[in-house]
N, C-alpha and C positions, 0 to 999 in steps of 0.2 A: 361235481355237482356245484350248481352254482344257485344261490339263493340271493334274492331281492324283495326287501319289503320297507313299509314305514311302519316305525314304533309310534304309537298312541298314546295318549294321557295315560290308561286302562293297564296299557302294559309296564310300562313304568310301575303303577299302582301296586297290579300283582306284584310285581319284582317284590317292590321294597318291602310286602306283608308277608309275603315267602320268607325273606330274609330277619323279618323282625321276629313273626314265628319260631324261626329255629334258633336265635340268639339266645344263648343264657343269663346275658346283661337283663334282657327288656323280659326274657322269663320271671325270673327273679325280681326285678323292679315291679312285674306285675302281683305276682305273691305276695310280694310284701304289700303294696298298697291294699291288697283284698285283707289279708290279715291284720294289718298293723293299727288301723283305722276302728274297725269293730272293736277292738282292744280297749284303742281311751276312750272309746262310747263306754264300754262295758263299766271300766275303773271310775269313769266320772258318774255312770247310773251308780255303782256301789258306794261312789260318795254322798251323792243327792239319796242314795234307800236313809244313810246312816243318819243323814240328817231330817229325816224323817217328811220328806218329800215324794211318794210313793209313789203318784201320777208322773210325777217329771220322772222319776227313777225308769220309769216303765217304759215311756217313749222313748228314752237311751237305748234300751236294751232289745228296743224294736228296732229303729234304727240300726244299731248295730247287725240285725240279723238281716235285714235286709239289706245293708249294706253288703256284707257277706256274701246274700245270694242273689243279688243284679248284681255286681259290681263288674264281671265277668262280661256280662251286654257293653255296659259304660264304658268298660277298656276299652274293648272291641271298637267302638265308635270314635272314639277317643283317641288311638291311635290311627286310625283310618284317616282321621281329619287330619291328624298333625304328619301324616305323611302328603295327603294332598297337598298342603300348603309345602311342604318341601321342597316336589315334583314340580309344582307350578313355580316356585323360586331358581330351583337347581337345574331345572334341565327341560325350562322353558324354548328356549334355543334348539333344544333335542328333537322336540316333540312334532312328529310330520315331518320329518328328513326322511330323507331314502337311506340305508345302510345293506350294503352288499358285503353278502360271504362265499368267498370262492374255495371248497375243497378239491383240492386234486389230490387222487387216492396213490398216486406214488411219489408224491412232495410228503417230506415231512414239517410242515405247516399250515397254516390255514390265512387265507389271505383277506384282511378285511378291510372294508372304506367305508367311509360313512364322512357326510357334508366338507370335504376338503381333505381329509388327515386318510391313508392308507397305512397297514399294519400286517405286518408277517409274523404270526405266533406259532411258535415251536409246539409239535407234537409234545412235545416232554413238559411244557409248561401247564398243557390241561389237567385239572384233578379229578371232574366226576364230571358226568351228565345226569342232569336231575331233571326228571319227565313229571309235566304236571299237566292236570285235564287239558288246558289248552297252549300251553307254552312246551319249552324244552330252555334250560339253562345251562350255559356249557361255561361252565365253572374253572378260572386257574387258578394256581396255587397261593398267587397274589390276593386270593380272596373277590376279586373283581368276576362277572360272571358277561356274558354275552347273551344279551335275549334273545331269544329264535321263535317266533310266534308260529304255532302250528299251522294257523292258514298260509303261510310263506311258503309249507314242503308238500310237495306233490306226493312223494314216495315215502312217508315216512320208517318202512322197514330200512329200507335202503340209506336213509341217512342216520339211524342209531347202526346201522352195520358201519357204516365209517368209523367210528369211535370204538366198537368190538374188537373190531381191527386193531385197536393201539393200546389196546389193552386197558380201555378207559372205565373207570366203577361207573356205572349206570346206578343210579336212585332211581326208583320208582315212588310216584308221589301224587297217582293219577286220583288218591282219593284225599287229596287234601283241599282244607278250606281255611279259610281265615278265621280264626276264632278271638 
C-alpha cells in the first residue's frame, strides 16, 4: 500500500493538541494554574474581609470562582494559539509538501519520503497506532509520531490490518477533542 498526501496547517495543529492533551507536564501545569490562582484571589479577599474592606473582599472571592470555572475555556484557547504560533515557526517549511508512505506487507519496514529526505523505519521501532476522528498516528518508540490523514486512505480496514499484523497496540481515540 502506498499513500501520498500533503500535510496542512490543521494537521499539524491536531497533532500538537493530541499530544499536549495526553502530556502530563501540560496536564499538571494546567491544574495547577486553574487552582493555584483562585487561591491568592481567595487569601488576598481573606486579607482585604480582615481589614474590613467587605466590597473589595467580595470581588476576590468572585473572581476567584470564576476564575475557577472559565479558566478551563481560556486554557483551551491559550494553548491552541501558542501552538499556532509554534507550527507556523517550526514547520513552516513542512506545510504543503507532498510526504509518501510506502507499506510492503512482507518488508519488515515502512518506507518514507517527504520533500528530499527518504527513511526506512523498522517494524520493531513502531509503538502504537492511535485512530482519531480524522487522522491516524503511527507512533515510534522515539516518541516522534507520523501523520497519516484519513483523507490520504482509501481502504482504511486494510491499512489498520497492516499494523495487526505486527502486532502493533491500536488506540482508539475516535472520540476525542481538544479540550
Amino acid at each position: 500500500m502506498k499513500l501520498e498526501y500533503t500535510l496542512n496547517f490543521s494537521d499539524f495543529l491536531e497533532y500538537q493538541l493530541y499530544v499536549s492533551s495526553k502530556s502530563e507536564l501540560h496536564k499538571k501545569n494546567r491544574n495547577k494554574s486553574r487552582i493555584v490562582v483562585p487561591i491568592i484571589y481567595i487569601v488576598l479577599g481573606l486579607f482585604i474581609l480582615f481589614i474590613k474592606k467587605t466590597e473589595l473582599a467580595i470581588a476576590f472571592f468572585a473572581f476567584a470562582v470564576l476564575w475557577f470555572l472559565f479558566y478551563p475555556l481560556y486554557s483551551k484557547w491559550k494553548y491552541k494559539k501558542h501552538f499556532e504560533k509554534h507550527i507556523k515557526e517550526n514547520y513552516k517549511n513542512r506545510i504543503g509538501k507532498t510526504a509518501t508512505l510506502n507499506f510492503d506487507k512482507d518488508a519488515d519496514f515502512i518506507e518514507t519520503s517527504d520533500f528530499g529526505t527518504q527513511t526506512k523505519i523498522q517494524d520493531s521501532e513502531f509503538d502504537k497506532l492511535i485512530e482519531l476522528k480524522d487522522y491516524f498516528f503511527l507512533r515510534l518508540k522515539s516518541e516522534l509520531s507520523l501523520i497519516i490523514p484519513k483523507r490520504a486512505i482509501s481502504d482504511q480496514e486494510k491499512f489498520k490490518s497492516l499494523f495487526s499484523d505486527i502486532n502493533l497496540e491500536y488506540v482508539n481515540e475516535l472520540n476525542w477533542e481538544w479540550k
